[in-house]
C-alpha atoms as one frame of an Amber mdcrd trajectory, in Angstrom:
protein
  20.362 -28.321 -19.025  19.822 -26.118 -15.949  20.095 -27.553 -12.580  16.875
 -27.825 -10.370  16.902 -26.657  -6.829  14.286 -28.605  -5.169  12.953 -27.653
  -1.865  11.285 -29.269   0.973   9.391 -27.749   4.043   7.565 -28.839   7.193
   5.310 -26.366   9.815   8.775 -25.287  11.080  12.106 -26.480   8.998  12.987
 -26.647   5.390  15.571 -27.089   3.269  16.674 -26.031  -0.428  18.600 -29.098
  -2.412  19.813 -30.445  -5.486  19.392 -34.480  -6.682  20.688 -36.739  -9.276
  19.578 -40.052 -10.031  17.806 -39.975  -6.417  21.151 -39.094  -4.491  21.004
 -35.405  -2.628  24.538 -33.989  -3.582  23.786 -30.556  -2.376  21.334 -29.124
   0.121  20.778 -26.024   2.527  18.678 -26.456   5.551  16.303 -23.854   7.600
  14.223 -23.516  10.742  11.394 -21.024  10.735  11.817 -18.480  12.856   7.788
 -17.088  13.698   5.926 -15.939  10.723   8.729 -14.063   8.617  11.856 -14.759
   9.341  14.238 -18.243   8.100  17.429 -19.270   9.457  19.542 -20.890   7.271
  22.046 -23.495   9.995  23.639 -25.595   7.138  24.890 -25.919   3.461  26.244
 -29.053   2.488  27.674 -29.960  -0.589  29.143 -32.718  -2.425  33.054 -32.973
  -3.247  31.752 -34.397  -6.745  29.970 -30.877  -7.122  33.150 -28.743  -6.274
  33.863 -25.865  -8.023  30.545 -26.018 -10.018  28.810 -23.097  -8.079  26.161
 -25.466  -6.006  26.738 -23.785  -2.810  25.687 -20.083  -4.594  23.011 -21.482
  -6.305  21.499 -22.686  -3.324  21.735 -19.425  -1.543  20.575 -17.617  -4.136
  17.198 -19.929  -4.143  16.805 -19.261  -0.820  17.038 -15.168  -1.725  14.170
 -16.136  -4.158  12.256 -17.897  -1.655  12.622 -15.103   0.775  11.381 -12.386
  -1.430   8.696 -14.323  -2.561   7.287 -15.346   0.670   8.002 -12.131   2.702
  10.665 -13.167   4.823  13.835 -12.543   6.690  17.096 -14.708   6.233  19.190
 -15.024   9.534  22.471 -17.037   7.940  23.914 -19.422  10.705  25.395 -20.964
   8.308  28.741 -19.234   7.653  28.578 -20.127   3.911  25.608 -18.533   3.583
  26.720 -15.858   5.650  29.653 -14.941   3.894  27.850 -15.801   0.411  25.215
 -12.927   1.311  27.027 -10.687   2.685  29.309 -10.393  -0.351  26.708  -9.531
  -2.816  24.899  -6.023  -2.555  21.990  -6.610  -3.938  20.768  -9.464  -1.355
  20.854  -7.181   1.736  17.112  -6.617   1.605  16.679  -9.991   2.900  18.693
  -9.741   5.726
């Protein structure tokens, strides 16, 4: 069974996350910044979910997200910010 990122937006925050049985265990938020550009301020994840790769599946949802829609990631976060800048082939949404 994969796991399901599930993601929620308003006109100007969002957030990526993952639930079980109606409990959020894992989630990474956003505030739009103008028309093409996302700031990712938080990534939260459960100590039940250590270990399991949550935290990179997250980020790379939001790398799908921002190719998809055109956009810009500016990582706050430092998770995400070390998490992006590690891996090559996600610098085009920088």
């Amino acid at each position: 069974m994969g796991t399901i990122i599930q993601q929620q937006e308003t006109e100007n925050k969002g957030s990526f996350y993952f639930e079980k049985e109606g409990e959020r265990l894992a989630e990474m938020t956003f505030s739009k910044a103008g028309p093409d550009k996302i700031i990712i301020d938080h990534t939260e994840v459960s100590d039940t979910l250590r270990g399991t790769g949550m935290g990179l599946k997250l980020v790379e949802h939001a790398v799908e997200y921002a190719r998809k829609n055109k956009v810009k990631i500016i990582p706050l976060c430092p998770f995400a910010k070390a998490t992006l800048k590690r891996n090559e082939e996600w610098k085009d949404v920088l």
